[in-house]
Backbone bond lengths (Angstrom), bond angles and torsions (degrees), N, CA, C in turn:
res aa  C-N    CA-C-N  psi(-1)  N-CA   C-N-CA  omega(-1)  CA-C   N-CA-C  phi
1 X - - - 1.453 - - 1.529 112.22 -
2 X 1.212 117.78 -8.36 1.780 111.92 -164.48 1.427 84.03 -117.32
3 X 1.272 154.59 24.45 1.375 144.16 87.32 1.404 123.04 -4.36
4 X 1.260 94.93 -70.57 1.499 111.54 -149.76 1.509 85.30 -51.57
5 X 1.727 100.96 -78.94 2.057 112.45 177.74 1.569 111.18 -27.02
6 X 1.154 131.66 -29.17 1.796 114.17 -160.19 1.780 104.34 -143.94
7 X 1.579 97.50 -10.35 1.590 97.65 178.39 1.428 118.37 54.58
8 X 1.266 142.93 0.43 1.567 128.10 141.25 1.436 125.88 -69.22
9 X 1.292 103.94 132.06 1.169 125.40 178.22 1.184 109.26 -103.89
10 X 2.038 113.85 159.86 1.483 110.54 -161.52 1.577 98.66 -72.27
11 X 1.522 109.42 -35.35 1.471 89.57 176.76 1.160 132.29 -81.94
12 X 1.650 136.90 29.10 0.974 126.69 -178.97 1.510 106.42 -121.13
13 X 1.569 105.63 -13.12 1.675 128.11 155.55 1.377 112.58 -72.84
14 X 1.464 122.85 -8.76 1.680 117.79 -161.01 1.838 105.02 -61.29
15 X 1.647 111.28 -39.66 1.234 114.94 -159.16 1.206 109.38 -94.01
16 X 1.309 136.22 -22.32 1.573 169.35 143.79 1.791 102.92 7.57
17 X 0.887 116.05 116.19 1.809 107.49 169.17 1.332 104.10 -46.38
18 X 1.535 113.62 171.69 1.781 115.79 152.61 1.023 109.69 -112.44
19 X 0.753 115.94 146.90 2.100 138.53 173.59 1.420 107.74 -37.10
20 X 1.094 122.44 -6.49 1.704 117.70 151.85 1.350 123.42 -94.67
21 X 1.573 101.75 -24.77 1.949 89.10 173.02 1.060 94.68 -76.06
22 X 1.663 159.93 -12.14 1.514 156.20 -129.79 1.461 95.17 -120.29
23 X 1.454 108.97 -46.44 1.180 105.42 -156.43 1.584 133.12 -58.87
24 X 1.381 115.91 -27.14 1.489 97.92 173.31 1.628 128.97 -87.73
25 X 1.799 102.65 1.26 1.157 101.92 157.36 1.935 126.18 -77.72
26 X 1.533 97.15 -50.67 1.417 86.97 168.91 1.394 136.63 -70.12
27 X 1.630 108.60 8.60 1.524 113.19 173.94 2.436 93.47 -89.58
28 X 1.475 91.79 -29.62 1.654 81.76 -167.43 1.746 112.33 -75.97
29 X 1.150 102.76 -8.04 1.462 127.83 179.50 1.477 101.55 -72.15
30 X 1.157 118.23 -75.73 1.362 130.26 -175.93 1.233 116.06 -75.28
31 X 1.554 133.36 22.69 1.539 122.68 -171.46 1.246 100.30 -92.88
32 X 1.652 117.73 139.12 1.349 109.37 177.60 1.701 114.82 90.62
33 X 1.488 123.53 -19.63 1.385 113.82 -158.96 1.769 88.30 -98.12
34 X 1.619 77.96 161.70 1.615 97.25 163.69 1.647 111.64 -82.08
35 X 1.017 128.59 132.13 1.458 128.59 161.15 1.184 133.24 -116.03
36 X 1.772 110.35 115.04 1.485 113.82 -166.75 1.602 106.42 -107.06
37 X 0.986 119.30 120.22 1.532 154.53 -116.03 1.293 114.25 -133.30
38 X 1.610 149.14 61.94 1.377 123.29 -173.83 1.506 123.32 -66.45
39 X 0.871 129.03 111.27 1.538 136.46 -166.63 1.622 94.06 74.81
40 X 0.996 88.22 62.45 1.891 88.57 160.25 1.979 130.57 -33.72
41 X 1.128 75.09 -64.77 2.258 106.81 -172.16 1.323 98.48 -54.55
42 X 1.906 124.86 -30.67 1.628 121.49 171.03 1.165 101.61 -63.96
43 X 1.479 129.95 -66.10 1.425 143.45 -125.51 1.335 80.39 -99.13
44 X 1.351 146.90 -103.13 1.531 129.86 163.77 1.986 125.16 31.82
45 X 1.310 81.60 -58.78 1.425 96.35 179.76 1.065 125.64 -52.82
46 X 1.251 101.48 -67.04 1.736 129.47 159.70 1.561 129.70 -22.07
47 X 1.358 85.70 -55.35 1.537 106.86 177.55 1.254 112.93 -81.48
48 X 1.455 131.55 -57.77 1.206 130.65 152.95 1.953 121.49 -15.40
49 X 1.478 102.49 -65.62 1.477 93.62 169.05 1.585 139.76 -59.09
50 X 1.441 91.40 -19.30 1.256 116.52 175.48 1.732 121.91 -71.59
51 X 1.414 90.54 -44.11 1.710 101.97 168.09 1.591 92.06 -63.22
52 X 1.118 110.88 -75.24 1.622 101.05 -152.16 1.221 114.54 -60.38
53 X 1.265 117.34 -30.34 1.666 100.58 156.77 1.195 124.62 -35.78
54 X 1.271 125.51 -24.44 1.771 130.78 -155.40 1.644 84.48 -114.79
55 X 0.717 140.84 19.00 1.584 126.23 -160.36 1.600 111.54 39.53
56 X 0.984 143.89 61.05 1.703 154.60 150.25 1.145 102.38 -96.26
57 X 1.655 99.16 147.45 1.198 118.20 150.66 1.426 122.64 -46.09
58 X 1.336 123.45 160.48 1.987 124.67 161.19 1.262 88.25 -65.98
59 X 2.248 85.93 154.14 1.347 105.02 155.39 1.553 138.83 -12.86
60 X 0.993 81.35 -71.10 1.681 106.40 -159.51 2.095 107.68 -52.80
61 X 1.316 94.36 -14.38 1.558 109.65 -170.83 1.511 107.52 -76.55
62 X 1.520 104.40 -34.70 1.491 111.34 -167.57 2.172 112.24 -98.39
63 X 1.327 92.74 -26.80 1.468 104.99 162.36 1.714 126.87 -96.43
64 X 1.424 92.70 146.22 1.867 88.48 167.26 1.216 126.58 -59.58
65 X 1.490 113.94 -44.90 1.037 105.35 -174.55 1.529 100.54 -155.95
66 X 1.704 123.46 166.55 1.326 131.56 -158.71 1.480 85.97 -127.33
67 X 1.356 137.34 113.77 1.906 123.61 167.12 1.650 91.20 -118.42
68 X 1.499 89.40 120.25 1.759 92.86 159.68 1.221 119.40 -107.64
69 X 1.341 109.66 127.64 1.402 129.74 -168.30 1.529 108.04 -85.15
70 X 1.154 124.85 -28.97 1.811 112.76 146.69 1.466 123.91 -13.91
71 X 1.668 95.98 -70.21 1.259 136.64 -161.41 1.781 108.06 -51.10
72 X 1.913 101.24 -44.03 0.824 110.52 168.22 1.735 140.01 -69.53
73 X 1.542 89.70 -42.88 1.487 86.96 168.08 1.562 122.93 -86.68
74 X 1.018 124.40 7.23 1.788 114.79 169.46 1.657 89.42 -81.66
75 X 1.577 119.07 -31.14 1.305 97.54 -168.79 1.599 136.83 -94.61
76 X 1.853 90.83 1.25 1.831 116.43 163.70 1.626 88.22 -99.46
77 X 0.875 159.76 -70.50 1.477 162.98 -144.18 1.649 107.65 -92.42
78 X 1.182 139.30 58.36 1.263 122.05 -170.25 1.553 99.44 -78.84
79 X 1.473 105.30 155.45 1.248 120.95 -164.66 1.494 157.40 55.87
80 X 1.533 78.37 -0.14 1.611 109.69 -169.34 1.391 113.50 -90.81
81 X 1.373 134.01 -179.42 1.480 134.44 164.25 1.122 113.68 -78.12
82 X 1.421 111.55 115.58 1.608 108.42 -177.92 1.467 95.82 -128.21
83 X 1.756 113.68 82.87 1.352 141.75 160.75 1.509 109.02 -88.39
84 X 1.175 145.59 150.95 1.391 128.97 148.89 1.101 117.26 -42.41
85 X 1.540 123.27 -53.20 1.449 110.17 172.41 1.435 120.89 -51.09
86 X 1.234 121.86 -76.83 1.161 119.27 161.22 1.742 110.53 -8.05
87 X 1.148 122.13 -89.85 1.554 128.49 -153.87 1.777 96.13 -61.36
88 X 1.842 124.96 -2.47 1.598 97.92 168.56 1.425 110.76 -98.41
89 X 1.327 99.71 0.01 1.437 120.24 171.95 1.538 118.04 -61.00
């Protein structure tokens, strides 16, 4: 089923680096930046395990700042759908 949502397949990931050969570029990429994030606290997560797999610090150590834009629209939009789709809607 998590196909269907993101459409990679294992074999089209087979040849793919892993997030440790990547990683000290996309930490030098992102040092210092703000990152605006829809559902932050998922994607966060992710990465987080990913550091510590590697022995790294969390996210949040290597960036200024984390803004989740979720966060934001339930709290301009209360009650509403706050999907990306939704919010270009």
């Amino acid at each position: 089923d998590a196909v269907k949502v993101h459409g990679l397949t294992d074999a089209f990931l087979a040849d793919k680096p892993k997030f440790a050969q990547l990683a000290d570029e996309i930490l030098a990429f992102l040092a210092d930046a703000e990152l605006i994030i829809h559902n932050a606290g998922f994607d966060v997560g992710f990465l987080d395990a990913e550091l510590k797999r590697i022995g790294r610090p969390p996210l949040r150590s290597h960036v200024a700042q984390v803004t989740d834009s979720l966060l934001m629209a339930r709290d301009r939009f209360p009650g509403k759908a706050n999907s990306l789709d939704a919010l270009c809607k």
